[in-house]
N, C-alpha and C positions, 0 to 999 in steps of 0.2 A: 391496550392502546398501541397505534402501532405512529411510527412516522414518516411523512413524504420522505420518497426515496429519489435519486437518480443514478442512472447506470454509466458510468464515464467507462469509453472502452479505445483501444487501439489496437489496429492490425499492425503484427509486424510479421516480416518476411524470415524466420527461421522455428525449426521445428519446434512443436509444443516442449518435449524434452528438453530441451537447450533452453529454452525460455523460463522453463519451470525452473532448473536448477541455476541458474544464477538470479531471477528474483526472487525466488524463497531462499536463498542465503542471507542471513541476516548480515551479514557482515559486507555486503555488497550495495547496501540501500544508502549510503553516502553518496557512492557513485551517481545514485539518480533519482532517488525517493527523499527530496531536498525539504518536503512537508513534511517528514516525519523525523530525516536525520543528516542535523546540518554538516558535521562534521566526524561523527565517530558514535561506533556501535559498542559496546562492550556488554561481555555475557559475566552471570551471575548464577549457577544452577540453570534452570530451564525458561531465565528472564534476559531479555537483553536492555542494557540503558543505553536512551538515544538522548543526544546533544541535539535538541529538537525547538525549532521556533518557540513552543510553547513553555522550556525551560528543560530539566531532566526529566526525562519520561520512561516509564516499564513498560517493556514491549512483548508480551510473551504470543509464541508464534503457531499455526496447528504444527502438528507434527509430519514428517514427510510423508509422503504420500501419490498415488500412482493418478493420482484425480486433478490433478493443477490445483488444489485448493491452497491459499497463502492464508487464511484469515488470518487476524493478530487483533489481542486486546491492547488499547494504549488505555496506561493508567496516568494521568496527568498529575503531578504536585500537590493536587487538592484531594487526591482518593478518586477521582472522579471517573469512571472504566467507559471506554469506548469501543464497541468490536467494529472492526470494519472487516466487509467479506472482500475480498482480494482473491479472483480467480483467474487459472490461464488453463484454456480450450482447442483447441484443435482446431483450426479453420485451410481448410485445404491442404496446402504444403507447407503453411504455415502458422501463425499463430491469433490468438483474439487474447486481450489483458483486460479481463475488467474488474473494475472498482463499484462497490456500492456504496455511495454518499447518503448519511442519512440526513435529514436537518432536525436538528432537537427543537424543541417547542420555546427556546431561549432565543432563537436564529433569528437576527432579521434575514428580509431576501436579499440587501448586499453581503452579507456576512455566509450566506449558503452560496451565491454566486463568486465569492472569492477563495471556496472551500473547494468547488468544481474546480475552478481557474487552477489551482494550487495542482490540483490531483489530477488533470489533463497535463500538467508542463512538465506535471513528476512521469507520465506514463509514456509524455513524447521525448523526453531524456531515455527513459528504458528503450522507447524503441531505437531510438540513435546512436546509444551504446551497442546494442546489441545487431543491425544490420550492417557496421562499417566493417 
């Protein structure tokens, strides 16, 4: 089974390098990843807990890497795992950030439209942070 997907992405104006390592730092996703961490990241072994809309959440992350790949699974209060793919590429002299939204089969279409909304306002923080 698979499920409707969308691509949420944002150019921003600094090298892929520079882009990679401050949003694959976990401890930086307060600053602008407000969907996933509203106020504080803390690490535990090779898991970090986010103070997240959805209550406390485990957030374990791929490992670094030369590819801009950020995935991270969120484990939700219920057991419930969510992978989202999280990538940053290379576009010119600067960068492309994309997120993959999946909608689960529980989703209404307001409830995946406010899941996009969410992870566009987190990606144009990232870009705002990072282009001042």
């Amino acid at each position: 089974m698979t499920f409707p997907a969308r691509q949420i992405s944002v150019s921003i104006q600094r090298p892929m390098n520079e882009v990679y390592e401050f949003a694959a730092n976990p401890s930086n996703l307060p600053q602008w990843a407000e969907g996933l961490s509203r106020s504080s990241m803390q690490k535990f072994g090779d898991e970090w807990i986010a103070d997240s809309p959805m209550g406390k959440v485990k957030v374990k992350f791929a490992e670094q890497n030369h590819f801009g790949v950020i995935d991270h699974d969120v484990t939700l209060p219920t057991g419930e795992v969510f992978h989202n793919p999280l990538r940053v590429v290379r576009n010119g002299d600067g960068s492309e950030v994309i997120f993959t939204l999946f909608r689960m089969p529980q989703m209404s279409d307001a409830d995946f439209a406010k899941d996009a909304a969410t992870v566009e306002k987190d990606l144009l923080r990232l870009k705002s942070l990072l282009e001042k």
